[in-house]
N, C-alpha and C positions, 0 to 999 in steps of 0.2 A: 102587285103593290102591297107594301103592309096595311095588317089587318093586327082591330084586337084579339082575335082569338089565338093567334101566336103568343100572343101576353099570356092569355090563362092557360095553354096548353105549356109553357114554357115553366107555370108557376103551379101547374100539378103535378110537375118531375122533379121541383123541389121539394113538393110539400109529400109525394110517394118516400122520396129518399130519403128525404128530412125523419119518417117514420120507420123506415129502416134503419136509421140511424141508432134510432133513440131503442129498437128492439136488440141492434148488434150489443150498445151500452150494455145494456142492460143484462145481455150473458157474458159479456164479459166482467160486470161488476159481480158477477154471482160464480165465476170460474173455483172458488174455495168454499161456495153455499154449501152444507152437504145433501144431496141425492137434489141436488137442482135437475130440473131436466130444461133444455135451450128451445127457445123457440127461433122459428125463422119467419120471415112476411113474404106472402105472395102477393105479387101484382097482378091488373087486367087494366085492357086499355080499356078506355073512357067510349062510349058512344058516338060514333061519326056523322058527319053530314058528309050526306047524298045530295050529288050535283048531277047525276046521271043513275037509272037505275039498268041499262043496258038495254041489248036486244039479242034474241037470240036469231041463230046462221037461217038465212035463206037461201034462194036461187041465186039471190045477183050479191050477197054480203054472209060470210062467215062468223058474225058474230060481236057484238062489244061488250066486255068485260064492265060492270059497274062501276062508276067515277065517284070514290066514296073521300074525304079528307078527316083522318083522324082529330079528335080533343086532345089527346093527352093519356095520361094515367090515372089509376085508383087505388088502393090495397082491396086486394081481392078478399083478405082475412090473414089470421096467424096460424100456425101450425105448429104446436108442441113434440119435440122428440120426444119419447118415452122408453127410449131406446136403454136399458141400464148402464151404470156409472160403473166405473172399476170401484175395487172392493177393498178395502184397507182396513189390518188387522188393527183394532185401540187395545189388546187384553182388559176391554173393561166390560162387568159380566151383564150390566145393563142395556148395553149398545148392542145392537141389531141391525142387520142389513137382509134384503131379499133380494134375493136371485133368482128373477121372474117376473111375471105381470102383476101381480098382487100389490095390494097397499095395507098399512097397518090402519084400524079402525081407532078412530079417538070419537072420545066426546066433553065438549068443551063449551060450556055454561049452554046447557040441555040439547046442544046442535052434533050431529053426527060427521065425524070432517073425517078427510082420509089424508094420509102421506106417506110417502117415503123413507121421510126423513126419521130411522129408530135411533136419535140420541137422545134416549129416555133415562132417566132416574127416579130414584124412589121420595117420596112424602113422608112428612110424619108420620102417617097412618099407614106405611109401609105398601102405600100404593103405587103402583108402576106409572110413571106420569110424563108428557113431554118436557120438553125445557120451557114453553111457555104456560105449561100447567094443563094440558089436557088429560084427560084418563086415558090410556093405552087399554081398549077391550079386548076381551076371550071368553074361554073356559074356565070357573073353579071347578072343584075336585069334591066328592061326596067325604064321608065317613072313613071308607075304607082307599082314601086317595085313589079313586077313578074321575077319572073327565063325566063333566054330567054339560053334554051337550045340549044344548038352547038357548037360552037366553043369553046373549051377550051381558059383563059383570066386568066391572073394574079390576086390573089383575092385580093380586094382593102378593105380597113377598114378605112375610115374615120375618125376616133375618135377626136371631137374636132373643125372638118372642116366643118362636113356635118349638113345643117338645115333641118327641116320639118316643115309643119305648116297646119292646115286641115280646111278649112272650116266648119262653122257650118252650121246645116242640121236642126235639130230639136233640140225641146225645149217642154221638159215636166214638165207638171206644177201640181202643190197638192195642196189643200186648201178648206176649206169650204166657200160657198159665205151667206151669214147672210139670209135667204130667209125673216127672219121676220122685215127684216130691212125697214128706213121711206123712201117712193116712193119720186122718184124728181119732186120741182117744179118748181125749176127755177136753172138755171148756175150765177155764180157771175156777178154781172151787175155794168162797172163803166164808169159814164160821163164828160169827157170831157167839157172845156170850150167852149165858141162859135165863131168862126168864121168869118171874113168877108171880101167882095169884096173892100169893101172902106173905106177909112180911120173914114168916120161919122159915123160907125156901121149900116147903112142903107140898105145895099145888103149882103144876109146871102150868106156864103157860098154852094158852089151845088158839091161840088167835083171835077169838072171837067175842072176847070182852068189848062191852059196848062202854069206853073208855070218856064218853061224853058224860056219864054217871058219875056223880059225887059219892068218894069212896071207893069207885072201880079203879085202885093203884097197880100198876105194874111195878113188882121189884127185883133188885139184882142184886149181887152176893158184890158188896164192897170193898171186900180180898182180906180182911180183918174178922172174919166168922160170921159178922155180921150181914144181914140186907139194909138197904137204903133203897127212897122209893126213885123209879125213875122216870115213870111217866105218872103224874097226876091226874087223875078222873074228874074230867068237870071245870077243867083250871085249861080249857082251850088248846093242851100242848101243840105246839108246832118244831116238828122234825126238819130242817134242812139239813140235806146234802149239797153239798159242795165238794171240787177238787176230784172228784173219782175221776183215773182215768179209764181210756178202752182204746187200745193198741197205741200208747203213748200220746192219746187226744182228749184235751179237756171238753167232759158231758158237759158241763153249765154249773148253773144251777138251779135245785129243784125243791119247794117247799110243800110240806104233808101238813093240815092241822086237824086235830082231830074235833070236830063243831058234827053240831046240826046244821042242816040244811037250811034252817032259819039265821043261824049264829051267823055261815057263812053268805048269805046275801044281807045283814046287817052290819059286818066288818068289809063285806068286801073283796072274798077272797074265792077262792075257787075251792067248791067243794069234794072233795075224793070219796070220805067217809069217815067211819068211827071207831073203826076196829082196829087190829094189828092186821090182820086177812086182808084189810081197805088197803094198807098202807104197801104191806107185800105187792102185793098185784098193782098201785100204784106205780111203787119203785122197780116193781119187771118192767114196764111199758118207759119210765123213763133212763133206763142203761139201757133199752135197744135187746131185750134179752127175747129169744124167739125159740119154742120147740115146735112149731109149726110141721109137721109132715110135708114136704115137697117132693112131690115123684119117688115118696118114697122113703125117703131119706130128713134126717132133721139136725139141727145144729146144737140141740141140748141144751139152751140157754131155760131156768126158769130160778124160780125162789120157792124154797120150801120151809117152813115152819116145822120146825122137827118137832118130835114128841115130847124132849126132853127143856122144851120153853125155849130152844135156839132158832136163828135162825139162816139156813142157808143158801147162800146164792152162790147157782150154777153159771157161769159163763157160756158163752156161743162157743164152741170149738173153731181150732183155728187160732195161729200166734197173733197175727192180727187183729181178735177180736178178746185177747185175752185183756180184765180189769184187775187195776190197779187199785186198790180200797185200803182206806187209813183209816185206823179209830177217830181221827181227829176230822173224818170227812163230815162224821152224822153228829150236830149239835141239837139241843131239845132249849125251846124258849117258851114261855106261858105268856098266853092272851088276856086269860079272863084272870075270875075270884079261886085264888090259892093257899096254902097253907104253907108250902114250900117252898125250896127252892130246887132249880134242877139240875141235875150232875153235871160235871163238863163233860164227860163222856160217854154218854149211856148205853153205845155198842161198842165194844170191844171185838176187834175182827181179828180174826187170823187166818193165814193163807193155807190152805192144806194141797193145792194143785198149779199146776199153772199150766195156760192154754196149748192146747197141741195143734198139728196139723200145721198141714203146706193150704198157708190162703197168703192174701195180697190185698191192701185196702189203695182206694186211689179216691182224693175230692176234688170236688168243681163247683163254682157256682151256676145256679138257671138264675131267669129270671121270672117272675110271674107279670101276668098281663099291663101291671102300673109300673113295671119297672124295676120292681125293690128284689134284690138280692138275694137267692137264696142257696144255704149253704148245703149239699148231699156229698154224702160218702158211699160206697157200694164196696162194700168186701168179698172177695171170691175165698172160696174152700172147699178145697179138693173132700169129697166125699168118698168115691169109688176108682178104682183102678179093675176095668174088667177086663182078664185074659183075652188077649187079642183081638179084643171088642174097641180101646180107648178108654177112656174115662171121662166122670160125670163130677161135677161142680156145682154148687151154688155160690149163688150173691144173694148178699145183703142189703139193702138201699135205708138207707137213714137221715133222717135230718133234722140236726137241730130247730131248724126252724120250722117245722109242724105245728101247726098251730093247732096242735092235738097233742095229748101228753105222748103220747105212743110215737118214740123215735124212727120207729119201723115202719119202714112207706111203702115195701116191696120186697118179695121173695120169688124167685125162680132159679131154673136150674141149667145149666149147659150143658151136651153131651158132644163128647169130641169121638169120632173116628182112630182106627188103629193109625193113622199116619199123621193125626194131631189137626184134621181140617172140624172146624166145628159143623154139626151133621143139626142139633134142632137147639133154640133156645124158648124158652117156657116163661111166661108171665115178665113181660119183658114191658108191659106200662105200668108205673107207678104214679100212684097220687098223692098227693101231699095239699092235705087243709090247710086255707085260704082263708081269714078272719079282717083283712084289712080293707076290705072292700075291692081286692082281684077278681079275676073269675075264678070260681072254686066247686069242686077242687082242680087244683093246678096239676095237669097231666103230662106226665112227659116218658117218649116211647125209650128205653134202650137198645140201641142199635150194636151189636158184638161181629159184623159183617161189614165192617166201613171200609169200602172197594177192595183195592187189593190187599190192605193189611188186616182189618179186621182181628178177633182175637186167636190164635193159636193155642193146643195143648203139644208142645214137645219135650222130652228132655230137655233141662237145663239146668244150672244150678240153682237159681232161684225166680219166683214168678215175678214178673213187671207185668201192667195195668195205668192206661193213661187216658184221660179225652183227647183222642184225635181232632174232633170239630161238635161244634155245635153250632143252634139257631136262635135266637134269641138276641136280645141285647136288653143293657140296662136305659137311664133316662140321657136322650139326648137332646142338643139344643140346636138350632138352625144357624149356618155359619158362614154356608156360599152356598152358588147354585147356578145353574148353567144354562143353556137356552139349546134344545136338539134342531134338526133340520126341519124339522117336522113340527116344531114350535113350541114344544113339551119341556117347561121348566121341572128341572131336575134338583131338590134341594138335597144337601148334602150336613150332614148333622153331626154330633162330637163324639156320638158310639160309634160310625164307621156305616149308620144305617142311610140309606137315599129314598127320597119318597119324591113322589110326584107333585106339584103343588100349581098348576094349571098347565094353559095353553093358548100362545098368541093366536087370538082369531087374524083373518085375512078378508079381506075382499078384493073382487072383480071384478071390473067393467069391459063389456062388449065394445065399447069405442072409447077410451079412457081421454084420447083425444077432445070430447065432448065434455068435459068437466071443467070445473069453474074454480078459477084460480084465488082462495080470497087471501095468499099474502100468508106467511110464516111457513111457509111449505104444506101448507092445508089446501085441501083441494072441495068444495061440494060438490054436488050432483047435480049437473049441467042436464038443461030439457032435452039436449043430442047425446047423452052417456049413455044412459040405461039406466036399469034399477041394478044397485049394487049387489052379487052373487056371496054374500055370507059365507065363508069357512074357513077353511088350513091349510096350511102349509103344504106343498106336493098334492095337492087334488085342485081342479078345474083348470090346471092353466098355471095358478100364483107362483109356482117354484119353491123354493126352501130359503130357511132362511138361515142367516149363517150370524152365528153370537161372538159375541165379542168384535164386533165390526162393524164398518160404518158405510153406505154406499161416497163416491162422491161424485161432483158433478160432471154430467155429461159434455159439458161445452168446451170443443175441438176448437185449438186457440187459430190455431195455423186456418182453418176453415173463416173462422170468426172475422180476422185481419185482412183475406182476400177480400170478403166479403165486403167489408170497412174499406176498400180499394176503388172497390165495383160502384157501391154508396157514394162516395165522395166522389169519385169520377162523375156518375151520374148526376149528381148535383150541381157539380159545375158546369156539366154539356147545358143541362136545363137553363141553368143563369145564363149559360154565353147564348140561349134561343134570344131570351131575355132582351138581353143587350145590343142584341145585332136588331131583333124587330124596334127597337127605341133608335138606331141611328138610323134604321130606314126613313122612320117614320118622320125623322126629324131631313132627313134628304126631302124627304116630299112637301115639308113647310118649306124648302127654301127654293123651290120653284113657282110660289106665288109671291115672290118679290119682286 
């Protein structure tokens, strides 16, 4: 006969599938969420009544099975797939997808949340952030862009803000040196008019007038029989050069004054000395002029003060290191308290030589540790030709920008083999002072061995010299940046340099199915997860992760729909219990009439 418990067991098959229902909805409303993962519902039956609990087999009866009458249904619970979503490329360099168990780490108004979901962008503050505004954690990077693993940190992206700039280290160089080229026999040689103590041309000059002295005049024969004075004693003179060239490259410019060491921390200026001797040795140090012995051997560059109140300068030997000098390079200006005025042109030069020798100059820039520019020349000159030995060379290393008067940064020597392969190179790092706040001084090796071309001595007609490669770069700015498998953001800057600038942390859960769903693709840490396993990308488990891309959702439509078949069938068997126990029961009212 009908009974009410056909009523509620009829009406927990709609209320199970009813729930099913609303779980199928719901992956399917989320079929384009990105890295959604589907859940599905399990059911168990309801508790039955026992109307027999059986007996077991004897002598005279085999046994009865228990007489038990189900309730119905319940949801047993839900069950999250975590199974990964296919993977679709966005080219966009903030987007991320993992390929693995892993989740990215956020933290979002002081709470630790995990997802899936890497459609992240950056903040004003250049922080790497979800779309509803969580911080995406990791690794930053120390000083020297290494990963400083520990503490998890908001990943920071720069783009735009951040410089770099490397020092240059080495300098490799390629080039044949001419071995059949014509030996040096002299540097450009030019003289100077003559000098003197007294106004009657009578006392030559010696150099070593202390010209800071009131009265101590330097004079010069005016071409008229007469002297005229040319540097005034006491009246602060300052000599610039200007315009000299050295192997058709403009020196600079360079100014001499003749002060006390008081005068010149009072104006301002940098002090050399007081004499004509100060001024010489000055003016060697600024042409680059060198007779330095090197293995032996020297280039002949110096300045000499002749007896007869002149003064001459030797050149470095070698065509390439041969100067170019004009009476109108050396001007003289007064500082201080004078009497006069001073000539337009108080050296009169002339050329008596010009540079010899088979050399070759070639320039480049390095850079120093902040970045800034700096300008070296190195000139080679054949020194030696030894019978069936090869021959021996040196270079010059120069640079204007020494923040030393002394343009000369470096001298050594190369020795080539009878078949032209270079056999030793000598004194091959050069220094060059640093005043701007680099490191200093800025050292950089020369390398004349760079793989297989390196420098050669053959016959040829003439020598070539070039930088094949260097290291270094000037200041760059942060422009893009990439994301590795491994999680290691890669920025990428406008000198062509890359540096490291962190690394997406990951975590793991032992039962990830045990985590706790709060809504935005955030997940917390459920009392059946675990404690979440902190790290990277390719280590415990997590997989890698792939940039520029986005996972998306798991939910198998074709799966979804049967399901939604099974559901709604179900639902209805449930009602038509329903319905059939409501005409019974209504047959059994119509038998008390």
């Amino acid at each position: 006969m009908p009974s009410t418990p056909a009523l509620y067991t009829g009406l927990s098959g709609l209320q199970s599938n009813q729930n099913r229902l609303n779980v199928i909805g719901n992956n399917i409303a989320n079929v384009n969420t990105t890295a959604f993962k589907s859940t599905r519902m399990l059911f168990e039956s309801m508790f039955s009544r026992t109307q027999s609990l059986g007996t077991g087999p004897s002598g005279r009866i085999g046994g009865i099975n228990p007489q038990q009458v189900g309730n119905g249904s319940t949801v047993a619970g839900t069950q999250r797939n975590f199974s990964n979503g296919a993977l679709t490329a966005t080219g966009i360099a903030t987007d991320m997808a993992i390929e693995g168990d892993g989740f990215f780490i956020t933290q979002l108004n002081g709470e630790r949340l995990f997802t899936r979901d890497g459609s992240f962008l950056t903040n004003e503050n250049n922080q790497l952030v979800t779309s509803s505004g969580a911080y995406v954690m990791g690794y930053g990077v120390d000083d020297n862009y290494r990963i400083e693993y520990g503490e998890l940190e908001p990943i920071v992206i720069p783009l735009g803000q951040m410089t770099v700039a490397e020092a240059t280290e080495n300098i490799y160089f390629t080039g044949n040196l001419n071995a059949s080229g014509e030996l040096p026999v002299t540097g450009s040689i030019h003289n100077s008019n003559q000098f003197f103590n007294e106004p009657t041309g009578n006392q030559a000059m010696n150099g070593l007038e202390d010209l800071t002295q009131v009265g101590t005049n330097l004079y010069m024969d005016d071409g008229s029989g007469g002297y005229e004075v040319a540097i005034e004693g006491g009246a602060m003179a300052t000599i610039t050069v200007d315009n000299v060239e050295k192997g058709g490259q403009d020196l600079g410019t360079f100014s001499f004054t003749f002060c006390t060491p008081e005068e010149a921390a009072a104006n301002d200026i940098e002090y050399f000395g007081s004499t004509m001797a100060d001024f010489a040795a000055a003016l060697d140090q600024f042409l680059g002029l060198d007779n330095s012995d090197v293995a032996g051997e020297s280039l002949g560059g110096n300045i000499l003060l002749n007896a007869n109140g002149s003064m001459i300068i030797f050149g470095n030997e070698g065509t390439a290191q041969g100067l170019s000098i004009s009476t109108s390079d050396f001007t003289v200006s007064y500082m201080g308290t004078t009497t006069g005025t001073p000539p337009v042109n108080p050296f009169v030069f002339t050329e008596s030589a010009q540079a010899t020798g088979e050399s070759v100059r070639t320039s480049f820039v390095a850079y120093d540790s902040l970045g800034t520019a700096v300008n070296i020349d190195v000139t080679m000159v054949l020194q030696q030709t030894i019978d069936g030995q090869g021959s021996v060379w040196e270079f010059v290393a120069e640079s204007s920008d020494n923040d030393a008067l002394d343009r000369v940064v470096g001298l050594g020597t190369l020795q080539f083999d009878n078949e032209g392969n270079l056999l030793e190179a000598s004194n091959t790092t050069i220094n060059i002072t640093r005043t701007n706040g680099a490191i200093n001084p800025m050292s950089l090796t020369l390398d004349f061995t760079y793989g297989s071309e390196g420098v050669t001595a053959f016959a040829d007609s003439a020598s070539t010299l070039s930088v094949a490669a260097q290291d270094g770069s000037g200041i760059g700015h942060l422009v893009s940046f990439s994301v590795g498998q491994d999680g290691l953001i890669t920025g990428a800057f406008t000198n062509g340099m890359t540096r490291t600038l962190g690394q997406v942390g990951l975590a793991r859960f032992n039962n990830p199915g045990g985590l706790e769903d709060t809504g935005s693709g955030y997940y917390r840490v459920g009392a059946n997860s675990g404690e979440p396993m902190y790290t990277t990308a390719n280590s415990l488990g997590t997989g890698r992760i792939i940039g520029g891309a986005l996972e998306l959702s798991n939910v198998d439509l074709s799966q979804e729909f049967i399901d939604m078949i099974l559901a709604s069938t179900g639902y209805s068997a449930s009602s038509r219990v329903i319905s059939t126990t409501d005409e019974l029961m209504d047959q059994l009212l119509l038998l008390g009439r």
